[in-house]
DRENTORKOL-3810 file (N, C-alpha, C; in nm, 4 decimals):
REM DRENTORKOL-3810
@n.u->13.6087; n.v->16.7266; n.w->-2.0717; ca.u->13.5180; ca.v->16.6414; ca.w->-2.1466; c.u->13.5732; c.v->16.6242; c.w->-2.2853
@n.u->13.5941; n.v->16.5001; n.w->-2.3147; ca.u->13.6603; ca.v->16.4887; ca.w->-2.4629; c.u->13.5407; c.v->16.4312; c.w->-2.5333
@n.u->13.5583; n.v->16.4320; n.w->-2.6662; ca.u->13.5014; ca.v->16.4134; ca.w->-2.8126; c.u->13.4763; c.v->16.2947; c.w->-2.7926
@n.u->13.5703; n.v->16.1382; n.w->-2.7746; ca.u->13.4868; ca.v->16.0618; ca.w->-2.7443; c.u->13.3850; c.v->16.0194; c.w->-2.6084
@n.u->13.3941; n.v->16.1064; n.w->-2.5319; ca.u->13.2757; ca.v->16.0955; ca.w->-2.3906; c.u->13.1704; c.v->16.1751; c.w->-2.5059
@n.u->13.1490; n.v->16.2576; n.w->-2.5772; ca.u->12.9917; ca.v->16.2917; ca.w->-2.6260; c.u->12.9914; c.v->16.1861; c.w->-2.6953
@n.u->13.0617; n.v->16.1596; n.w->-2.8270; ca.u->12.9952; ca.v->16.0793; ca.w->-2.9319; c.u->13.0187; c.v->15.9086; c.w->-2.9547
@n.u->13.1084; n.v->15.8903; n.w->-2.8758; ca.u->13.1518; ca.v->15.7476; ca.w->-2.8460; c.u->13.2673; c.v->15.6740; c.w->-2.9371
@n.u->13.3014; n.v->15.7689; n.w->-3.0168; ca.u->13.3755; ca.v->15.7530; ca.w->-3.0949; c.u->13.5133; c.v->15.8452; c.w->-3.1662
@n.u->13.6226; n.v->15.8175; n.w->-3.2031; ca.u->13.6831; ca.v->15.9447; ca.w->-3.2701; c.u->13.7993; c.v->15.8443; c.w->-3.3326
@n.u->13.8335; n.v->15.9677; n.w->-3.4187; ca.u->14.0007; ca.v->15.9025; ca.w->-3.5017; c.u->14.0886; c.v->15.9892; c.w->-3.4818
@n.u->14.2387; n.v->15.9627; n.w->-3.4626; ca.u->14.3508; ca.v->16.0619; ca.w->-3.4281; c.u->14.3222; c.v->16.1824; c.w->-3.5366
@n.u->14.3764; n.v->16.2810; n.w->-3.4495; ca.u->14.4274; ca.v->16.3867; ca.w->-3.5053; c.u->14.4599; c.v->16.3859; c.w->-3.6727
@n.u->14.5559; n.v->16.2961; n.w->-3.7077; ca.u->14.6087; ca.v->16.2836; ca.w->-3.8081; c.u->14.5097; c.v->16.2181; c.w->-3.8963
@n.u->14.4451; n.v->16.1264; n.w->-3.8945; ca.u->14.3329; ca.v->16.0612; ca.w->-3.9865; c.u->14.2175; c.v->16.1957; c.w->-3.9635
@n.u->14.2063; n.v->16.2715; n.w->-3.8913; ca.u->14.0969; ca.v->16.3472; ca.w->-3.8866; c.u->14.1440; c.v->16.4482; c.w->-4.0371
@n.u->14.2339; n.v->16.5024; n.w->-4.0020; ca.u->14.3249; ca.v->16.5873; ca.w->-4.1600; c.u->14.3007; c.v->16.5000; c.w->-4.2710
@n.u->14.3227; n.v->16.3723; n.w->-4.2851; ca.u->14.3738; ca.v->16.3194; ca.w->-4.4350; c.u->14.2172; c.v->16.2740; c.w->-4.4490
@n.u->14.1316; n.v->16.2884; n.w->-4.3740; ca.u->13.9111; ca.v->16.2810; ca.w->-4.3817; c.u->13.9264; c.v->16.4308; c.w->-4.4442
@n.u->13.9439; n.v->16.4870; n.w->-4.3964; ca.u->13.9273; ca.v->16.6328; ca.w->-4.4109; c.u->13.9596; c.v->16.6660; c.w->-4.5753
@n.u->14.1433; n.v->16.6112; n.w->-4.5615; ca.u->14.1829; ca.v->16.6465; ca.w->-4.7294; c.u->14.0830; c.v->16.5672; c.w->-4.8370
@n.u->14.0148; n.v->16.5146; n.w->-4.7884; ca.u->13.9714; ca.v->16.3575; ca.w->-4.8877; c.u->13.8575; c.v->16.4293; c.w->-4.9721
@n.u->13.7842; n.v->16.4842; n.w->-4.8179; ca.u->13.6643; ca.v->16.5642; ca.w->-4.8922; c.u->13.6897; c.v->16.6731; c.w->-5.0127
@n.u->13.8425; n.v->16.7487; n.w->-5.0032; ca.u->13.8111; ca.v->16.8506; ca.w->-5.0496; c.u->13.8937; c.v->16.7878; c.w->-5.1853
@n.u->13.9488; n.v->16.6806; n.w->-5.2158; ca.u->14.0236; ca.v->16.6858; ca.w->-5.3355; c.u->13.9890; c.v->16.5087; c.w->-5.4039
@n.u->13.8996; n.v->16.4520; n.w->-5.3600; ca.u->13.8542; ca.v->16.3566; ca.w->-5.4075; c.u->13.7506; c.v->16.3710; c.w->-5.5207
@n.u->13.7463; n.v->16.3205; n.w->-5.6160; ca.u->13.6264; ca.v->16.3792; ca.w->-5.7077; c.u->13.4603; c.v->16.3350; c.w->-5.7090
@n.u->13.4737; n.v->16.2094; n.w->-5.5693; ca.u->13.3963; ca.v->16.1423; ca.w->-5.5198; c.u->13.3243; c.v->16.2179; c.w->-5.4099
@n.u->13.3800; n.v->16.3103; n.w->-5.3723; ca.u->13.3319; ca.v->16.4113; ca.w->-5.2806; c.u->13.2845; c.v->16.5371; c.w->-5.3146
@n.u->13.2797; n.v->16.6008; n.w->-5.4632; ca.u->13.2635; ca.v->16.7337; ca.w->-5.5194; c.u->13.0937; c.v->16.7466; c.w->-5.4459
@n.u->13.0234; n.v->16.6687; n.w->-5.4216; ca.u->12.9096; ca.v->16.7009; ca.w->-5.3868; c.u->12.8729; c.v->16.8037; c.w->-5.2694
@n.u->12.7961; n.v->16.9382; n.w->-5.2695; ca.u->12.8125; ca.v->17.0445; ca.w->-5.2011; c.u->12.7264; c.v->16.9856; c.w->-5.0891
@n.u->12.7194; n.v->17.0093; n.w->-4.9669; ca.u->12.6037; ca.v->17.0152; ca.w->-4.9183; c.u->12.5772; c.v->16.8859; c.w->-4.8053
@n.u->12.6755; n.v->16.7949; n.w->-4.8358; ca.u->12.6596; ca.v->16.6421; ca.w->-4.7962; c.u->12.7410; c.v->16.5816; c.w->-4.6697
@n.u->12.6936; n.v->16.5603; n.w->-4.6118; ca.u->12.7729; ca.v->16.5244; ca.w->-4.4585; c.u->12.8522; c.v->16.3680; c.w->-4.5169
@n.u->12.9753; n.v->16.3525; n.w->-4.5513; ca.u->13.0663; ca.v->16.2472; ca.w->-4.5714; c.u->13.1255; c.v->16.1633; c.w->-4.4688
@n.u->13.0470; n.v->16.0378; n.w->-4.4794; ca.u->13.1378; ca.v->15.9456; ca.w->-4.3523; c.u->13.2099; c.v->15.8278; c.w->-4.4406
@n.u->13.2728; n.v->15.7637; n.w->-4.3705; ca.u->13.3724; ca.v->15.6390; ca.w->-4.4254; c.u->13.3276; c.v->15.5052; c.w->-4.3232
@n.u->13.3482; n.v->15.4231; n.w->-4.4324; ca.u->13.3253; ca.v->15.2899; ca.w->-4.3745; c.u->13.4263; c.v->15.2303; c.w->-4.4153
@n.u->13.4845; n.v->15.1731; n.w->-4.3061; ca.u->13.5684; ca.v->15.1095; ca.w->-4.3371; c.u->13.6762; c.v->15.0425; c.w->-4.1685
@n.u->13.7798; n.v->15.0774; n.w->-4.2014; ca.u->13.8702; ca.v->14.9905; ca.w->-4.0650; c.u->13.9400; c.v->15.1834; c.w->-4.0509
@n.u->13.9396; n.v->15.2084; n.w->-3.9447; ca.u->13.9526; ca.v->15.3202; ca.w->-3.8518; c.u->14.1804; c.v->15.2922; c.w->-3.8383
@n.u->14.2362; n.v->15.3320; n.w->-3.8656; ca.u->14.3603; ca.v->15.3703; ca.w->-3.8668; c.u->14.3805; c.v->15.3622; c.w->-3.7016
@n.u->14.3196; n.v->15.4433; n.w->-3.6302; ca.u->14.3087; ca.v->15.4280; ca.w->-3.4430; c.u->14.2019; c.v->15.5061; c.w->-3.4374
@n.u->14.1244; n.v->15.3857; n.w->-3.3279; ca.u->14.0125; ca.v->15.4322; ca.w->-3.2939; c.u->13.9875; c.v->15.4136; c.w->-3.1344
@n.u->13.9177; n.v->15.4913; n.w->-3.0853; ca.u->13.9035; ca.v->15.4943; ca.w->-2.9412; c.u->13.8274; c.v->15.3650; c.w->-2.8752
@n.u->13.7039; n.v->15.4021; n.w->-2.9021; ca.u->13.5753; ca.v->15.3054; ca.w->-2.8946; c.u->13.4438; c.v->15.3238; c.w->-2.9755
@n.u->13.3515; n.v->15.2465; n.w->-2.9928; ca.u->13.2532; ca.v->15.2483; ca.w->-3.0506; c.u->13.3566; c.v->15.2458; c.w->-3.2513
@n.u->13.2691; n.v->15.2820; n.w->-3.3122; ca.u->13.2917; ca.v->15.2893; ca.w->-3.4958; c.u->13.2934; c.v->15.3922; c.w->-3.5191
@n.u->13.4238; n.v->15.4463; n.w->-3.5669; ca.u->13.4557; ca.v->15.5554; ca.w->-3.6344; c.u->13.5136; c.v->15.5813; c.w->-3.7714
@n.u->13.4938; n.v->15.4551; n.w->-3.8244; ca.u->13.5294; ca.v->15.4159; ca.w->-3.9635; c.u->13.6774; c.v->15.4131; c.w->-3.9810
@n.u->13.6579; n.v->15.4625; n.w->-4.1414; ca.u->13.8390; ca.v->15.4318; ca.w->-4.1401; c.u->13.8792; c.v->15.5208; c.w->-4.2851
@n.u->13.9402; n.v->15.6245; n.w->-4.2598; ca.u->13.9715; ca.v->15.7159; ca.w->-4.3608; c.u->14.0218; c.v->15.6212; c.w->-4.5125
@n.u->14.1022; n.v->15.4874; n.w->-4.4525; ca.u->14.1067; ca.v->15.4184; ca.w->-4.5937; c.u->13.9986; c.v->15.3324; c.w->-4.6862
@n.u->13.8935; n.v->15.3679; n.w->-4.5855; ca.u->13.7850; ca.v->15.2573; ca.w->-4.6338; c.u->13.6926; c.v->15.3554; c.w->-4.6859
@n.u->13.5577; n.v->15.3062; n.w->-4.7515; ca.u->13.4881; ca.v->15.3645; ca.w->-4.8519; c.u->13.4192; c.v->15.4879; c.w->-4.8365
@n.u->13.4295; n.v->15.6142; n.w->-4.9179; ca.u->13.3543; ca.v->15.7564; ca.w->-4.8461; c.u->13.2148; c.v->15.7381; c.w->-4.9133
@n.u->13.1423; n.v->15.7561; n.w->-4.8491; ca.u->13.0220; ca.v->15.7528; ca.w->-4.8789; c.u->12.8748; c.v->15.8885; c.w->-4.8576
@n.u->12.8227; n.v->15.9034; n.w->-4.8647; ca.u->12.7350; ca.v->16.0250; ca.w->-4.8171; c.u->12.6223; c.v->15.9382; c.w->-4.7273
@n.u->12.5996; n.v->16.0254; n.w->-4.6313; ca.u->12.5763; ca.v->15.9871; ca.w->-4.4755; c.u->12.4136; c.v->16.0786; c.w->-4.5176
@n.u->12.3437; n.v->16.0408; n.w->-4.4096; ca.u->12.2328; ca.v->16.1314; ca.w->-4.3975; c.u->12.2330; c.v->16.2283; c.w->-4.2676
@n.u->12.2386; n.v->16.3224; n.w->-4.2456; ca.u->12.2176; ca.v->16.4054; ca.w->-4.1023; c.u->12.1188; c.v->16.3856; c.w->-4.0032
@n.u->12.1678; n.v->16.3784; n.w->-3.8730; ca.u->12.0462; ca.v->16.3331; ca.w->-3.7824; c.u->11.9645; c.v->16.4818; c.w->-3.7777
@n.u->11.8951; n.v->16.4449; n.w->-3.6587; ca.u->11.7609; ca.v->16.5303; ca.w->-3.6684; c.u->11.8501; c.v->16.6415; c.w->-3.5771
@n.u->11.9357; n.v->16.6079; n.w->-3.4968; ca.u->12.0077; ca.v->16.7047; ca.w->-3.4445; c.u->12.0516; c.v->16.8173; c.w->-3.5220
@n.u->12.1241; n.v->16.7493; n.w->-3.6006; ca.u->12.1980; ca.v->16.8486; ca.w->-3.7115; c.u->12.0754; c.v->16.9321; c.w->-3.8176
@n.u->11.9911; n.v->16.8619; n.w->-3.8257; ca.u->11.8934; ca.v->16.9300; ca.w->-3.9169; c.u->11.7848; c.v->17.0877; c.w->-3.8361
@n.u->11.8026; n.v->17.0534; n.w->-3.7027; ca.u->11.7249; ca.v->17.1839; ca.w->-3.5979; c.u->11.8198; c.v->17.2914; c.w->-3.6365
@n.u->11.7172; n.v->17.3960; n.w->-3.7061; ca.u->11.8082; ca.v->17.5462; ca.w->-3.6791; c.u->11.7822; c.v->17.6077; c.w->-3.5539
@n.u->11.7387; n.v->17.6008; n.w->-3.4878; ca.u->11.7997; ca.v->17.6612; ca.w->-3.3645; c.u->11.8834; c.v->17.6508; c.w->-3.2921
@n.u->11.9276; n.v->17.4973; n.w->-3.2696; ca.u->12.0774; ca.v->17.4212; ca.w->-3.2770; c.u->12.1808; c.v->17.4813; c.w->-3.3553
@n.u->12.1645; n.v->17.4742; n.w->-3.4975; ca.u->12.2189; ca.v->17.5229; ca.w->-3.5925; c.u->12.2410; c.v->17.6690; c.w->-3.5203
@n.u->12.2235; n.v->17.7493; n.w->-3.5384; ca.u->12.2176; ca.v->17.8775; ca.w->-3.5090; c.u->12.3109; c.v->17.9353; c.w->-3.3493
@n.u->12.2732; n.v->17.8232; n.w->-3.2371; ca.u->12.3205; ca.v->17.7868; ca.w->-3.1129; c.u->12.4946; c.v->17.7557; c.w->-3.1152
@n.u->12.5430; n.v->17.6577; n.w->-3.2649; ca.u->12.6536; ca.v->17.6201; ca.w->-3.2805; c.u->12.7735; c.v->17.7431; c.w->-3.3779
@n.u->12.6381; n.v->17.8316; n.w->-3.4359; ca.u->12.6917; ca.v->17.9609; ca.w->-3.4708; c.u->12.7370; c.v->18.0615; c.w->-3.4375
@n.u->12.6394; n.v->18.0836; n.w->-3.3265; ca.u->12.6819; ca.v->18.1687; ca.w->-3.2430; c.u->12.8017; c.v->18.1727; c.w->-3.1371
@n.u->12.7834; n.v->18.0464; n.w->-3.0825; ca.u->12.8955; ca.v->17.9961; ca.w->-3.0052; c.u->13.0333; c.v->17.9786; c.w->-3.0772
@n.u->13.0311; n.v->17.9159; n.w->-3.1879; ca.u->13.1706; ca.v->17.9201; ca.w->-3.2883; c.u->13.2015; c.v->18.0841; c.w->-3.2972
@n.u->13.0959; n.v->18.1185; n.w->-3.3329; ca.u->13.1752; ca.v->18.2691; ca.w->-3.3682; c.u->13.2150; c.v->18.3417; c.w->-3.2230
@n.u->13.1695; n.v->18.3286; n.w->-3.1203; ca.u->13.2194; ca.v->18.3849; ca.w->-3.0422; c.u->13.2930; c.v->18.3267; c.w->-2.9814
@n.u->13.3891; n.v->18.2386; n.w->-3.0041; ca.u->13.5340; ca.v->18.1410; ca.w->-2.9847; c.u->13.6326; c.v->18.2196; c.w->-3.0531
@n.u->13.5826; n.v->18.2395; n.w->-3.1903; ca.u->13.6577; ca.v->18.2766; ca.w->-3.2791; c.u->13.7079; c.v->18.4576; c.w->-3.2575
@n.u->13.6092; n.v->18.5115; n.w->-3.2204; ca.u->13.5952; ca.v->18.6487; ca.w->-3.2806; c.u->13.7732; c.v->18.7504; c.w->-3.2133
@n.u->13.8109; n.v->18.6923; n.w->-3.0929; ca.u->13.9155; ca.v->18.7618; ca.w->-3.0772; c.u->14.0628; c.v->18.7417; c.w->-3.2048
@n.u->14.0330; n.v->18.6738; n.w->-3.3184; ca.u->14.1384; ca.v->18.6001; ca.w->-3.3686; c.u->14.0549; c.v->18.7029; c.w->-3.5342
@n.u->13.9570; n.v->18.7663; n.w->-3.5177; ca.u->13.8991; ca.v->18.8125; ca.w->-3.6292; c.u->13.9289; c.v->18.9254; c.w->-3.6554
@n.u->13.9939; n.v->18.9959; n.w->-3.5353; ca.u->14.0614; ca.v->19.1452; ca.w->-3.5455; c.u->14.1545; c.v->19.1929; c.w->-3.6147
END
């Protein structure tokens, strides 16, 4: 099951990194706390809108998904126990 069969959308590998660097060294992004999407033209995109790392970053609002802590908590637990053999 890939990333775009859940969400209908994705950007390569490589635009996923230079989203990633954008947040952390843009001064447009210092904001803590804020789920950052881009609008714009998508570099390669699968299907559906996945913006476009060169086009405008903007602050997004979180769905109601993301806002459930028990979800929250569900995606914690599970991350950490992906992780935990690599924590030793």
């Amino acid at each position: 099951w890939r990333r775009e069969q859940a969400i209908g959308s994705y950007v390569s590998q490589k635009e996923a990194g230079e989203r990633l660097a954008q947040t952390i060294a843009d001064p447009q992004a210092a904001k803590s706390g804020v789920y950052w999407s881009w609008n714009g033209d998508a570099k390669s995109i699968g299907v559906g809108n996945a913006g476009g790392a060169g086009g405008d970053l903007f602050e997004n609002s979180f769905s109601g998904m993301v806002q459930d802590e028990a979800n929250g908590q569900l995606c914690w637990d599970y991350s950490m126990e992906l992780v935990k053999p690599y924590l030793k």
